[in-house]
TORDREN-574878 format. One record per residue (C-alpha): x, y, z; residue in one letter; residue number from 1. Coordinates in pm, whole numbers, plus 32768, in hexadecimal, padded with zeros to 4 digits. Each point is the difference from the previous one (the first is absolute). Example, Ala and Ser with C-alpha at 12.3 -4.5 7.8 and 13.67 -1.06 7.14 Angstrom:
2
PT     x     y     z  residu  num
PT  84CE  7E3E  830C       A    1
PT  8089  8158  7FBE       S    2
//
This chain:
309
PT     x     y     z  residu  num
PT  8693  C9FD  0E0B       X    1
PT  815A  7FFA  7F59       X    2
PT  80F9  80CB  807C       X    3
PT  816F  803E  7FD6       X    4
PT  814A  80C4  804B       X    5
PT  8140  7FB3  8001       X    6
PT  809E  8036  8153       X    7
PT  80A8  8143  7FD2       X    8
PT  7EB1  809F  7F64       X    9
PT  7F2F  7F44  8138       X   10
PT  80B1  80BD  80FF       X   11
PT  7FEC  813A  7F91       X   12
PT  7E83  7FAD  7FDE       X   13
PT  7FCB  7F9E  8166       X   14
PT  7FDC  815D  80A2       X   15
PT  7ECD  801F  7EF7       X   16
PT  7EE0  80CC  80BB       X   17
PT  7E9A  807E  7FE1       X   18
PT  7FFE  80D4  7ED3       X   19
PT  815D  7FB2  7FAD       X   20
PT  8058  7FF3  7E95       X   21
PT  80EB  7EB2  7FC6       X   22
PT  815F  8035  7F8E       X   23
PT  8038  803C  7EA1       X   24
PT  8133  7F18  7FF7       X   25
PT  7EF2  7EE9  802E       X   26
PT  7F9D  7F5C  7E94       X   27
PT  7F7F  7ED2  7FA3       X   28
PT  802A  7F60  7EBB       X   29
PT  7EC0  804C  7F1B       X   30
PT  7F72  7F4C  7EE3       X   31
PT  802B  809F  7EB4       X   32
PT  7EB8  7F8A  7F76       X   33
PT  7F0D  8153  7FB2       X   34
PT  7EA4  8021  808D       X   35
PT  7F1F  8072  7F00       X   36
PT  7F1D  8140  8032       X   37
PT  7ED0  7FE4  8042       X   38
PT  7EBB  80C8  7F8B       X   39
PT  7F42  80D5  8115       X   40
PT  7EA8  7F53  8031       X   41
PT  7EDF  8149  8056       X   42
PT  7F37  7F32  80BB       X   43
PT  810A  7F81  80E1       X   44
PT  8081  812D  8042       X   45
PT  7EA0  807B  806D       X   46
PT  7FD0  7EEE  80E2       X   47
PT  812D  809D  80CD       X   48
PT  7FA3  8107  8132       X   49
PT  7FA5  8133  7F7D       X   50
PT  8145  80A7  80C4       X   51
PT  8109  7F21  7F37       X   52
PT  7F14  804C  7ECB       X   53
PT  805C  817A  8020       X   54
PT  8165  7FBC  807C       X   55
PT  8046  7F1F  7EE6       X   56
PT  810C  7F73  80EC       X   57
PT  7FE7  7EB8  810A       X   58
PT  80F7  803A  8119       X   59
PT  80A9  7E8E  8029       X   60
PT  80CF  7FA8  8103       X   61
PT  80F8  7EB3  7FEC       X   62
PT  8150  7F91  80AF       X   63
PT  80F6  7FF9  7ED8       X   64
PT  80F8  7EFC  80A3       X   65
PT  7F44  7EAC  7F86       X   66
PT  80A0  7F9D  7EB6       X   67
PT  7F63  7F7D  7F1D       X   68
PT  7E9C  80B9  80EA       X   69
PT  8082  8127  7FA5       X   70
PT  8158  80BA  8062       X   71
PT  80E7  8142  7F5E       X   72
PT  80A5  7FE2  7EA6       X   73
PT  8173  807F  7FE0       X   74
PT  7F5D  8163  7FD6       X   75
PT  7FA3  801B  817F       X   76
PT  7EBB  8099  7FAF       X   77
PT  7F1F  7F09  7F02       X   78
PT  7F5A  7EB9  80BC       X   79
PT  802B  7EE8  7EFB       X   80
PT  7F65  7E97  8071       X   81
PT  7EE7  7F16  7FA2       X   82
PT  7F02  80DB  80D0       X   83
PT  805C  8137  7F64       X   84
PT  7FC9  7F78  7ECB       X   85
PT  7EA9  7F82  8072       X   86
PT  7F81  816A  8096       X   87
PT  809D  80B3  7EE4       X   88
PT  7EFB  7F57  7EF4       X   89
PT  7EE8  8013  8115       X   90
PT  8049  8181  8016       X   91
PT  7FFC  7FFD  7E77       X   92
PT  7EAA  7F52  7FD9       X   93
PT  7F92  810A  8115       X   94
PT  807A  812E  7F4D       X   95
PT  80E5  8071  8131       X   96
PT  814B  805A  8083       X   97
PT  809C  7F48  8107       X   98
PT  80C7  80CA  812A       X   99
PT  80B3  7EEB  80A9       X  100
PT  80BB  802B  8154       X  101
PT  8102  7F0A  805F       X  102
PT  7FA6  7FBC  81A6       X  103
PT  806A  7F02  8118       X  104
PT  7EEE  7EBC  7FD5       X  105
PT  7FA2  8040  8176       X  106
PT  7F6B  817A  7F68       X  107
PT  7F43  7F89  7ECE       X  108
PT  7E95  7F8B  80AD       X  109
PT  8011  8118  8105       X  110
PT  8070  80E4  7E99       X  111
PT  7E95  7F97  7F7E       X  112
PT  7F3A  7FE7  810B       X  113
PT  806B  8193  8060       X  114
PT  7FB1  8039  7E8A       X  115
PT  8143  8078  7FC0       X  116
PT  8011  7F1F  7F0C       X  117
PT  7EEE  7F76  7F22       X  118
PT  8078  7EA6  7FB7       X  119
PT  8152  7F4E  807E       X  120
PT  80A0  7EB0  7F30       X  121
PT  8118  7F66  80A8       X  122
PT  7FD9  7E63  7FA8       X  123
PT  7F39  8014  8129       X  124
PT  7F52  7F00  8093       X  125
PT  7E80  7FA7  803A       X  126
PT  7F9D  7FB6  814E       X  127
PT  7EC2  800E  80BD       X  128
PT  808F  8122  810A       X  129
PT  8048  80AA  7EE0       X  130
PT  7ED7  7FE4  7F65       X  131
PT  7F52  80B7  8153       X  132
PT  80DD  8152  7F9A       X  133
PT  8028  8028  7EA2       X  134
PT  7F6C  7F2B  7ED2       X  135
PT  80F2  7F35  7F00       X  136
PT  7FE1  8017  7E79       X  137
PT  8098  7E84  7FBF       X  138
PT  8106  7FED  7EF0       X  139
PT  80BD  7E9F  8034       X  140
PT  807A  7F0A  8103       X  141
PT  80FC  800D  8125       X  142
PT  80BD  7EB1  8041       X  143
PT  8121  8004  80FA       X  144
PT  8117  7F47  8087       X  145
PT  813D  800F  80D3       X  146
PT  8147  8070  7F7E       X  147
PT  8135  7FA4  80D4       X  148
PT  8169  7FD7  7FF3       X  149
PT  8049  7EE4  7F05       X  150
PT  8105  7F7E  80E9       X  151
PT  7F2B  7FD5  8128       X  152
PT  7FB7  7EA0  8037       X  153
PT  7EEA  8047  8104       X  154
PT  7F1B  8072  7F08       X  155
PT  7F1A  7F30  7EF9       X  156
PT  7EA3  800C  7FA1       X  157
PT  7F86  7F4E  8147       X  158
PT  7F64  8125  80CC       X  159
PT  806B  7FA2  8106       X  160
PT  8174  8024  7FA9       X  161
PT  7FB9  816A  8048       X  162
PT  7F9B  7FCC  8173       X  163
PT  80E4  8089  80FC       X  164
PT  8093  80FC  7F05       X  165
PT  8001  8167  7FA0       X  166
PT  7F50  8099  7ED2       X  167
PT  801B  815D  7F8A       X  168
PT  7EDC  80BF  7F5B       X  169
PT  7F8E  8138  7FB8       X  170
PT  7F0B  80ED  80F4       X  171
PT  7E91  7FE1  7F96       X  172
PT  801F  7EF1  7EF6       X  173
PT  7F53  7E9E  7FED       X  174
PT  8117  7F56  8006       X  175
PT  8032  805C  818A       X  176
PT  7E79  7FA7  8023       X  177
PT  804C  7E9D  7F5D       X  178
PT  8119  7FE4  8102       X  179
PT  7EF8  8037  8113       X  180
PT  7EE7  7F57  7F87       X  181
PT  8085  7EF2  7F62       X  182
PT  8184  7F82  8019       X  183
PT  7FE7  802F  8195       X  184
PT  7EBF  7F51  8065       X  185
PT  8094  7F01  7F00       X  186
PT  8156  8004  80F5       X  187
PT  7F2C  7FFB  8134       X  188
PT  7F0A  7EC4  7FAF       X  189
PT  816D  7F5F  7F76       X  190
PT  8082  8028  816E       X  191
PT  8100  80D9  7F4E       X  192
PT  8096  815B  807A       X  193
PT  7F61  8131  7F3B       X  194
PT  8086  80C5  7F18       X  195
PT  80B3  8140  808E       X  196
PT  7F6D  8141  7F07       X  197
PT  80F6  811C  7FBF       X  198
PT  7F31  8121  7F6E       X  199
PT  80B1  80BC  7EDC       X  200
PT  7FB5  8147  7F6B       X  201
PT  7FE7  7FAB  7EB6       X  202
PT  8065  7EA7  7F53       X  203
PT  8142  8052  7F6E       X  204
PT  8085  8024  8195       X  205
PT  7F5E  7EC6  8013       X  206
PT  80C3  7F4C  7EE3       X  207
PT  8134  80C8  8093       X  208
PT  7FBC  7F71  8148       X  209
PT  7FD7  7EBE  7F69       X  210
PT  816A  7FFF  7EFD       X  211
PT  80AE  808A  8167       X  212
PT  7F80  7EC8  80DA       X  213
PT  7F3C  80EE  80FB       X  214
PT  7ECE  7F2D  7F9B       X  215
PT  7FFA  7E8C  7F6D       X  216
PT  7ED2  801F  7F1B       X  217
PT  7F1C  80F7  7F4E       X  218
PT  7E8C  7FAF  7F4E       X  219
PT  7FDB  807C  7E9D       X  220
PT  7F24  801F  7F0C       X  221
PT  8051  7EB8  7ECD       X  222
PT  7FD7  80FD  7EDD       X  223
PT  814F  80A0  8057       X  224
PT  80B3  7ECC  8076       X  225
PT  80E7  7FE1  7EC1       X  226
PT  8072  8177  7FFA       X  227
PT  8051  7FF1  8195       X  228
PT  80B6  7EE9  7FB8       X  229
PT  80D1  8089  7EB0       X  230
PT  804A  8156  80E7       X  231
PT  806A  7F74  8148       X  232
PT  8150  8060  8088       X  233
PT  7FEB  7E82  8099       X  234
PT  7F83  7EDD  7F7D       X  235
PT  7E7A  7FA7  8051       X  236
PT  7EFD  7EF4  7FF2       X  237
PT  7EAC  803D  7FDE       X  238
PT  7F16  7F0E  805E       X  239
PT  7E93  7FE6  7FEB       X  240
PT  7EEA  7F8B  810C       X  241
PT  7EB3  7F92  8014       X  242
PT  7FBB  80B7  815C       X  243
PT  8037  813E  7F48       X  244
PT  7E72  804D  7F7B       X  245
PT  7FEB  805B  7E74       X  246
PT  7F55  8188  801C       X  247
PT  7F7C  80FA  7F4B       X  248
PT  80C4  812E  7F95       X  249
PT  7F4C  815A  7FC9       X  250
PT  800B  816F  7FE3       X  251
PT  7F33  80B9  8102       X  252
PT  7F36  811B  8046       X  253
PT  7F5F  80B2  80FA       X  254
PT  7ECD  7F1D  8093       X  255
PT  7EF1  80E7  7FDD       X  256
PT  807E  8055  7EA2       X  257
PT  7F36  7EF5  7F4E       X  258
PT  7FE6  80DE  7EB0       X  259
PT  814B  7FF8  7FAF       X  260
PT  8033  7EA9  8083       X  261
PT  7F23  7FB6  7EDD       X  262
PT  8088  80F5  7EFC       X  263
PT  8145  7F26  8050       X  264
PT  7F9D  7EA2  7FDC       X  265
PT  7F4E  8069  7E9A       X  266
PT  814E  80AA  7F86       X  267
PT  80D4  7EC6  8082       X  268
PT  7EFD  7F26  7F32       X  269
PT  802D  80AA  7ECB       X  270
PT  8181  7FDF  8029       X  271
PT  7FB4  7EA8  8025       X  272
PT  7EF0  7FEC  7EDF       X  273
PT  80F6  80A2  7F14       X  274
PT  813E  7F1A  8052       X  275
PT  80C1  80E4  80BB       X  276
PT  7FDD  7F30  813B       X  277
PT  8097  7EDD  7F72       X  278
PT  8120  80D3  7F3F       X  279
PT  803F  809D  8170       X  280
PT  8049  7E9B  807F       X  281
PT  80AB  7F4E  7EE0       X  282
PT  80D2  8170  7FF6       X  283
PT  8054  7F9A  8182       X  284
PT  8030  7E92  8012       X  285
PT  7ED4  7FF9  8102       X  286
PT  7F1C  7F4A  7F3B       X  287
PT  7FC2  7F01  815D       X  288
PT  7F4C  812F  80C4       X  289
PT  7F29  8038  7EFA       X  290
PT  7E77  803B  803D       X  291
PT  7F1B  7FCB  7F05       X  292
PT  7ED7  80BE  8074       X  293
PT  803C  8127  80D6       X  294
PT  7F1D  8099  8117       X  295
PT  7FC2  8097  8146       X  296
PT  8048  7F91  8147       X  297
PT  8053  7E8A  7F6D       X  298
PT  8067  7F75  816D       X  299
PT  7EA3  8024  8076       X  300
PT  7F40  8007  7E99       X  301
PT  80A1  7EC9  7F68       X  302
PT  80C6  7F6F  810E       X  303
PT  8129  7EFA  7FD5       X  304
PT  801C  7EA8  805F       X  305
PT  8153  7FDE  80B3       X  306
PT  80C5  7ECA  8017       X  307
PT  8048  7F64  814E       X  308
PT  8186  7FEF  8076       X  309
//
């Protein structure tokens, strides 16, 4: 949710495949506030499977391309953002290390479910067909919009200003499914042309796509909105709407991995019990996705009431 390049940097992100490192010419701006270090709790770490116990290591997989999600500092190698500040104290409390592998966001359920990974955190969102393949550890909320050309007139926060017109997203994402499920039946019941989808490998083509005019509008995630806007090569709006649902955002592991599903959600709620939480979204500016109580599988286990566009 949150994701920027300027348009030089985009473009040489596009070609970005499956196990593909991103470019090290591709930093975002980082907070200098410092996290604190955090104790090693025993009995967390003994809660984890007995395999990661011995390892002392967690195999993570992410995308780094989602500023302020997560993406590379100017060193090309360490992953700065507001999650890696989040798993970093979890893997403290746990009393691990943390290998994490940079991927394409199409890779990172498949990565899990094949146990190549253990765990994969990408400000990925909770959905119910997700929830039948892997199961989410829930950190915070996921609220999007629309971002489009600030000059284009055709565009406002009525829906159905979007009918008839072409949106860019990347492969495997919600934002596509909301596109699908949601802006399109909207178009169709308005009488209203649908929305033509051009699929993207990764959303910096997207956002390239979008500067270049090869697509009118893209959906993003709110919690970047300000940073998109202060790094794009063309001037932007971003505009919010109610059809859009409010979801959970999570972490996730392998279904049938329960045990360190729950080793997880008991280190994330000692970050949160010891203030770390709160630092990590102050730290970020992200204090609006914020999620008081963390759990598992939220969408089904506490579900949200949505507004009505």
């Amino acid at each position: 949710m949150h994701f920027v390049r300027n348009l030089v940097a985009a473009l040489c992100l596009a070609p970005l495949a499956l196990g593909a490192a991103a470019s090290p010419g591709l930093a975002a701006e980082t907070p200098s506030t410092p996290m604190p270090t955090l104790k090693a709790d025993p009995a967390l770490n003994a809660m984890l499977p007995e395999a990661i116990r011995k390892a002392g290591v967690i195999q993570l997989a992410t995308d780094a391309q989602y500023p302020p999600c997560e993406s590379f500092a100017e060193d090309g190698k360490t992953i700065v953002g507001w999650e890696p500040d989040i798993w970093n104290a979890m893997a403290q409390k746990l009393g691990v290390e943390l290998e994490v592998s940079s991927i394409a966001f199409a890779g990172l359920i498949p990565g899990v479910q094949s146990k190549r990974f253990d765990m994969a955190m990408e400000c990925m969102a909770d959905t119910v067909e997700r929830e039948k393949v892997v199961t989410f550890i829930n950190v915070a909320f996921i609220i999007a919009g629309v971002v489009a050309l600030e000059n284009d007139t055709r565009i406002g926060d009525d829906p159905g200003t979007l009918c008839g017109l072409k949106v860019g997203g990347q492969e495997g994402t919600t934002h596509i499914d909301n596109v699908k499920n949601l802006l399109n039946p909207y178009c169709e019941k308005q009488g209203k042309p649908l929305i033509e989808i051009v699929n993207f490998p990764s959303a910096a083509a997207a956002q390239v796509a979008l500067y270049s005019g090869r697509v009118d509008f893209i959906t993003y995630e709110l919690i970047g909105a300000s940073e998109l806007k202060r790094k794009a090569p063309k001037p932007i709006k971003v505009i919010p709407m109610d059809i859009f649902p409010r979801k959970y955002n999570g972490m996730i592991v392998d279904k049938d991995n329960m045990e360190l599903a729950e080793a997880l959600l008991e280190a994330l709620k000692a970050v949160h019990k010891e203030g770390v939480y709160d630092l990590v979204m102050k730290k970020w500016e992200i204090e609006a996705i914020r999620l008081d109580e963390p759990g598992i599988n939220l969408t089904t286990t506490r579900p949200l009431t949505q507004a009505k566009p």
